[in-house]
C-alpha positions as CSV (number, residue, x, y, z in Angstrom):
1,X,61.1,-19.2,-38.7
2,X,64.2,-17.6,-38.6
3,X,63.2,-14.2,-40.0
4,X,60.7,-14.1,-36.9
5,X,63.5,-14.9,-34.5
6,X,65.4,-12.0,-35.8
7,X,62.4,-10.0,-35.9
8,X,61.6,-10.6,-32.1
9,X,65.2,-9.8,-31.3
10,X,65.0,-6.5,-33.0
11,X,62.3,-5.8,-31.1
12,X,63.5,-6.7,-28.1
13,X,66.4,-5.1,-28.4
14,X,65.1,-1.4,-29.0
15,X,62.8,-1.5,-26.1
16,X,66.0,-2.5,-24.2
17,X,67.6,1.2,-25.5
18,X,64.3,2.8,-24.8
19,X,64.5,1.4,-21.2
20,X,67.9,1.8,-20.9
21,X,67.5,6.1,-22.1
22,X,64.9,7.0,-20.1
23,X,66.4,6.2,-17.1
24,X,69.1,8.5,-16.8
25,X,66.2,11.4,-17.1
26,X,64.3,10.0,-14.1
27,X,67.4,9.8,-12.0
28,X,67.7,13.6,-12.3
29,X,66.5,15.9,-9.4
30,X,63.2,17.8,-10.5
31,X,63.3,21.5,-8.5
32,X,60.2,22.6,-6.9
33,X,59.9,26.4,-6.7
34,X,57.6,28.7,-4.8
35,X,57.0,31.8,-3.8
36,X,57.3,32.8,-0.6
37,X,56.8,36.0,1.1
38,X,59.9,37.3,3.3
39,X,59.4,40.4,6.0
40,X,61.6,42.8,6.4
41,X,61.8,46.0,8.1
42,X,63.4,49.4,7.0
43,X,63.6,52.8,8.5
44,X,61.8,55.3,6.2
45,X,61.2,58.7,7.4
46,X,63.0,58.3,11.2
47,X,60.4,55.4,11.4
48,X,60.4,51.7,11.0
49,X,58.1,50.3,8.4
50,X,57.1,47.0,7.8
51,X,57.9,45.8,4.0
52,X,57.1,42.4,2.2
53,X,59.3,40.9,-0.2
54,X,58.1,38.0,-2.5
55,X,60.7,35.6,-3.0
56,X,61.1,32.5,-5.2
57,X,62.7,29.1,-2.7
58,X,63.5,25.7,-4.6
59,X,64.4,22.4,-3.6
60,X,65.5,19.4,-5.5
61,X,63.3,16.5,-5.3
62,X,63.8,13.2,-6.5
63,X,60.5,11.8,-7.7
């Protein structure tokens, strides 16, 4: 009886440490990145011409 008692409080025990670890990685902000496409315009030749620029923006996001 009392080996099972031990047993169950080994047990319990580690899946108090596995609880206890994995929280700390869900508390951390996961970024979300895309790409976005930025205009800009620039004078090229004594004219202006329109030019795209891709560009990655990110937020942090708790989930």
């Amino acid at each position: 009886m009392r080996n099972v008692l031990l047993a169950l409080a080994g047990v319990a025990m580690l899946a108090g440490s596995i609880a206890v670890a994995s929280e700390p990685a869900l508390a951390h902000p996961k970024p979300v990145c895309h790409w976005v496409k930025i205009k800009r315009y620039v004078w090229r030749d004594g004219h202006r011409k329109l030019v795209f620029i891709r560009a990655e923006s990110c937020r942090n996001r708790v989930w």
